[in-house]
N, C-alpha and C positions, 0 to 999 in steps of 0.2 A: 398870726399863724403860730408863733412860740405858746402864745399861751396855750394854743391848744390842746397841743404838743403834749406841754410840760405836763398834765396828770397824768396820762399815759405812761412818759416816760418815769417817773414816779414808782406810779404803779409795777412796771416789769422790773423797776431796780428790786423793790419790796420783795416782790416776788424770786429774787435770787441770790437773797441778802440769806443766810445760814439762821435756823434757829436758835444757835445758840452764840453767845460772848467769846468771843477770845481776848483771852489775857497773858502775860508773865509771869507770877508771882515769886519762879524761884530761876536763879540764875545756872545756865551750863556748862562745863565746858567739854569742848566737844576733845576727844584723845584718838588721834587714827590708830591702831593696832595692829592691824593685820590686813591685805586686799585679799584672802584667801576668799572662796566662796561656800563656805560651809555656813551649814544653816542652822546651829543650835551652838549654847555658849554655857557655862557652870559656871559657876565660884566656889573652890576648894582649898585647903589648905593642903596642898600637893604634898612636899616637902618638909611638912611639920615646923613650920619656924617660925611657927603664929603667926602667919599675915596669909592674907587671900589670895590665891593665883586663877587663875583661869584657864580656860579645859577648853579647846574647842579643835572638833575635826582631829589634824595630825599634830597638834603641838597642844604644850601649855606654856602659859607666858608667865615669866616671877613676880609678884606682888612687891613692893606697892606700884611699880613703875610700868611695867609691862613689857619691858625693852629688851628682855632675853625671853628668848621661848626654846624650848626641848622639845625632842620628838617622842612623841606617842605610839605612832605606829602610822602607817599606809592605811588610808580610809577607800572605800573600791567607787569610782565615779560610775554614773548613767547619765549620759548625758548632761545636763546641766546640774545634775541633782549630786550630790555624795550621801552614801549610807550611813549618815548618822544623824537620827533624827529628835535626838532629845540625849540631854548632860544631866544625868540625877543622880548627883555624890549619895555613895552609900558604901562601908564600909563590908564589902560582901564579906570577904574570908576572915573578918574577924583578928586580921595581925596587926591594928592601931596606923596601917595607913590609907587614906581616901581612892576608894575608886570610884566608878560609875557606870551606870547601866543607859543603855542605847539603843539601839535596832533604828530598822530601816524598812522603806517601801518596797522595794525590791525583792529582797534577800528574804522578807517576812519573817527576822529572825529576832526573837529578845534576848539581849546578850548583856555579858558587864565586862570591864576591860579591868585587869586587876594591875596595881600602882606596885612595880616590882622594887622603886626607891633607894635604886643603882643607876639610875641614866641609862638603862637597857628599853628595850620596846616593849610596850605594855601588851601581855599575851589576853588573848579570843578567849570567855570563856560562855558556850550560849547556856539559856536559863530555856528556853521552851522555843518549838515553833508556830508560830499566832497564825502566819497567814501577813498582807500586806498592812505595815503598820503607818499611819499617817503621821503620828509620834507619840508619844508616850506619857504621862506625870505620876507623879507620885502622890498618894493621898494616904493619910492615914484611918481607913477604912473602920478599923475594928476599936479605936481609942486607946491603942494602949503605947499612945508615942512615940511608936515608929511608922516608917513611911512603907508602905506597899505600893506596888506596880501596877500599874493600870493601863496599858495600852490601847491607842484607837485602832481600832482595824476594822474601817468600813466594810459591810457587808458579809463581818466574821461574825462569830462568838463574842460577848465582851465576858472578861475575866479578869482574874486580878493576880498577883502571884507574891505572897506573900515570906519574903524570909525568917525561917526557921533553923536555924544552926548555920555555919561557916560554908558558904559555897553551896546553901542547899535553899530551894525555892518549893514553894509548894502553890498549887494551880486553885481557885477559888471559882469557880463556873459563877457568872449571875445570871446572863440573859442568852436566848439562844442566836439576836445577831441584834445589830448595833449600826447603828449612819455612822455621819463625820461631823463628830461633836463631843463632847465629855466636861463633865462636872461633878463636882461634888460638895454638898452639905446635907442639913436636917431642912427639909423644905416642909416637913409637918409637924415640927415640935415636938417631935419625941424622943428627942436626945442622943439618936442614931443618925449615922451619916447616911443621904441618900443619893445615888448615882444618876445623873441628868445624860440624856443621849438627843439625840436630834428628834426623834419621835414621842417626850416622854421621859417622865425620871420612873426611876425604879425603887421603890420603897424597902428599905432593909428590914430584915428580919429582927427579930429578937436574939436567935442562936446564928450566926452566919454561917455555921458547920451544916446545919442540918436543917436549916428556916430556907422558906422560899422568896425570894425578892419579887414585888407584887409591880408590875408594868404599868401603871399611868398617862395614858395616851391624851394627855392634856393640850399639846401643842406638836408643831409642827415647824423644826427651823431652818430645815433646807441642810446645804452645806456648815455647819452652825462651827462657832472658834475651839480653839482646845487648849485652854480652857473655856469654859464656862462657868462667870465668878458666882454663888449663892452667896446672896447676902443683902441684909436689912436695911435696903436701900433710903426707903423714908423713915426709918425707925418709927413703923408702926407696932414693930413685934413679928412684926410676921420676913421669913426671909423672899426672898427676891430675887431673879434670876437676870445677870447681864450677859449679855449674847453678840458677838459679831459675827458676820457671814463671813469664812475663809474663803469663798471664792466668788463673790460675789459685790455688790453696795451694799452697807448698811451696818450698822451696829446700832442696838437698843437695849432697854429694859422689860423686862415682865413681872409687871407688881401683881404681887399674890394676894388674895382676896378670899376668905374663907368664910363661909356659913353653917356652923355647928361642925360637921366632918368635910362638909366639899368646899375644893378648892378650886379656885379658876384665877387664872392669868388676865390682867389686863394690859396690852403693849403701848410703848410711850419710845417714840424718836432720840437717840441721842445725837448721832451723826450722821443721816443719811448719802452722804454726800462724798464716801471715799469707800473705795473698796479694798478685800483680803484683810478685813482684821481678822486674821487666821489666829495669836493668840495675844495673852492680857494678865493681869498683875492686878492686885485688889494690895496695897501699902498704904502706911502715911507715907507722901513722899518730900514732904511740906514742913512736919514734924508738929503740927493742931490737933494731933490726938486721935483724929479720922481720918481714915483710910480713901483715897485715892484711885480710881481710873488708871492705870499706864497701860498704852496699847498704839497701835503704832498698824498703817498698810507695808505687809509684806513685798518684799520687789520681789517679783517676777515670780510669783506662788505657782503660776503653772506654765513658765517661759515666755509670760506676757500675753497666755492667750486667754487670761480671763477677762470679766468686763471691767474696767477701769484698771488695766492690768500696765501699761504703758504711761501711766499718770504718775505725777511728782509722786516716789516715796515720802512718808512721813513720821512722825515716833509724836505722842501727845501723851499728857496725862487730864482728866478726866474729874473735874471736882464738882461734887453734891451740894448744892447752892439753897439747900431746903425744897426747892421746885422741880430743879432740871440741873442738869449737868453743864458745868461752863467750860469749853477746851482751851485747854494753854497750851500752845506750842513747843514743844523740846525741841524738834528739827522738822525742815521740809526744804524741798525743792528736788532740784533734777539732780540726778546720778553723780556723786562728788559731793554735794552741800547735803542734798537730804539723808536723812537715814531709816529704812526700813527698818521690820520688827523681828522680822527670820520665823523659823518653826519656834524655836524654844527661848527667851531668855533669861537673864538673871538680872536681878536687883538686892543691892547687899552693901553695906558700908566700909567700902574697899582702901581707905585710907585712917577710917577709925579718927574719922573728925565730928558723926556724931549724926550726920548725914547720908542718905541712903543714896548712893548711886546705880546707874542702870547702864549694863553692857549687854550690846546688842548687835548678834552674827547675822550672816544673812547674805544673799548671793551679791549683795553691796559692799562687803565685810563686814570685818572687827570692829566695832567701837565701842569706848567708853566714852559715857558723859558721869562728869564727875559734877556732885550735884554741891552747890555751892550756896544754897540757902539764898535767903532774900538779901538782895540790897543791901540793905542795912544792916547786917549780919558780918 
């Protein structure tokens, strides 16, 4: 009767064995920082004393160590959530020290916190009112080396707000409403960045003052990550869209596939198998010269009542094996050992060993994993 058994049983293991490899290749180590539950994290040079600090929620913690942190200011709770939903250093008023810009679901407000660099509380200053922002990134839109604002705010307007003089923003209309999702590259080779939303990327113009962004209803991603990396994922030449569901299972790829002018999507599995890759990171993080996967399931994206919402947190990076993507483990497990990915985070070489590390908030907290190269390294 074993034998019987035995293909069967076989067979349903096959059947729930992952399609893809996991491996190790770089070592972690994991640094607790903070139990706060804020959900987005920066890397700045606060202080100006050349080294990197960190920005999240009501403090910043001092580089290299992280063991003093300062107060920011009073961040306004709802519930489980706090109103700050994205850390994007950017020197708004122009006086040589780092601030950041933010907003929140609530409040619907896109604001920057200015770095007053007296140990005083960093004063409110807003830039626009959006409407409810899911969180925010910065792209740079127009090529000319700086970073412009780009907010999600499902079932708004999307727009962009680009700074123009000290403490002054100016409003960039693209599209008249927008899901929950955001990306940005050249997805048709024309050497202009084009903006990816859940329904559809938007094709830029030639003139962005006075051109129309042209809507390409090419797919359909549901609650889709934010980001959304573009990029040449088989280096065919052609770019390529990597996509996770924020509130849902799934994270994949969308290989682009073009015949004379038309373009179509074709989708391909990376992980089916975890849900909230709400957002993601396109690095080397390995240091092989090609760029990297880092993305990670959110705790508790919508207070655990999404589907796979009460499952081990986890943080992964994501490497391109010529075929398929193989996942390495950074962190997993339950609440205390794994670590989530939060709304927004950073990755940046926090110790200037040569190595890129990745700090990651989130209603789990603070962490840093300080990235420690291979083995043999």
């Amino acid at each position: 009767m074993k034998l019987l058994y035995l293909p069967i049983a076989i067979f349903a293991l096959l059947r729930t064995v992952p399609a893809f490899s996991q491996s190790k290749n770089i070592n972690f180590e994991k640094q607790m920082v903070a139990y706060e539950s804020y959900e987005s994290v920066g890397t700045m040079d606060v202080d100006n004393d050349g080294t990197l600090d960190l920005v999240s929620g009501s403090y910043w913690y001092k580089g290299p160590k992280f063991l003093d942190r300062f107060l920011i200011g009073q961040v306004k709770r709802y519930g489980e959530y706090y109103e700050d939903f994205s850390t994007i250093p950017m020197d708004v008023n122009e006086d040589g020290k780092m601030d950041f810009v933010t907003g929140g679901w609530f409040e619907g407000m896109l604001v920057w916190r200015e770095n007053p660099g007296d140990g005083s509380e960093w004063p409110v200053h807003e830039i626009a009112g959006t409407g409810n922002i899911e969180t925010s990134r910065g792209f740079d839109i127009d090529g000319d080396g700086l970073l412009e604002i780009v907010p999600n705010t499902p079932r708004k307007p999307l727009a962009y707000y680009k700074k123009v003089g000290a403490n002054q923003f100016e409003k960039f209309p693209v599209h008249d409403t927008q899901g929950h999702g955001l990306g940005f590259g050249d997805i048709n080779g024309d050497g202009r960045g084009d903006l990816i939303i859940s329904d559809g990327w938007l094709e830029a113009p030639a003139d962005l003052k006075t051109g129309k962004w042209i809507h390409h209803a090419d797919f359909e991603l549901g609650d889709a990550s934010i980001p959304m990396i573009v990029a040449d994922v088989n280096q065919d030449g052609l770019n390529d869209i990597i996509v996770g569901q924020a509130h849902g299972f799934g994270l994949f790829w969308l290989e682009q596939k073009k015949e004379g002018d038309k373009i179509s999507f074709v989708k391909h599995e990376i992980d089916p198998f975890q849900s909230q890759y709400h957002t993601m990171e396109w690095v080397d993080i390995d240091n092989d010269g090609q760029n990297e996967l880092v993305t990670g399931k959110r705790y508790r994206a919508h207070n655990g009542k999404d589907p796979g919402g009460k499952d081990y947190a986890g943080l992964y990076y994501f490497k391109w094996n010529g075929e398929s993507f193989t996942k390495n483990i950074i962190s997993y497990g339950p609440l205390g050992e794994g670590k989530g990915s939060g709304l927004y985070f950073s990755i940046a070489d926090l110790n200037e060993d040569g190595w890129k590390d990745i700090v990651v908030a989130g209603k789990d907290g603070l962490v840093v994993f300080e990235n420690l190269g291979r083995p043999e390294n």
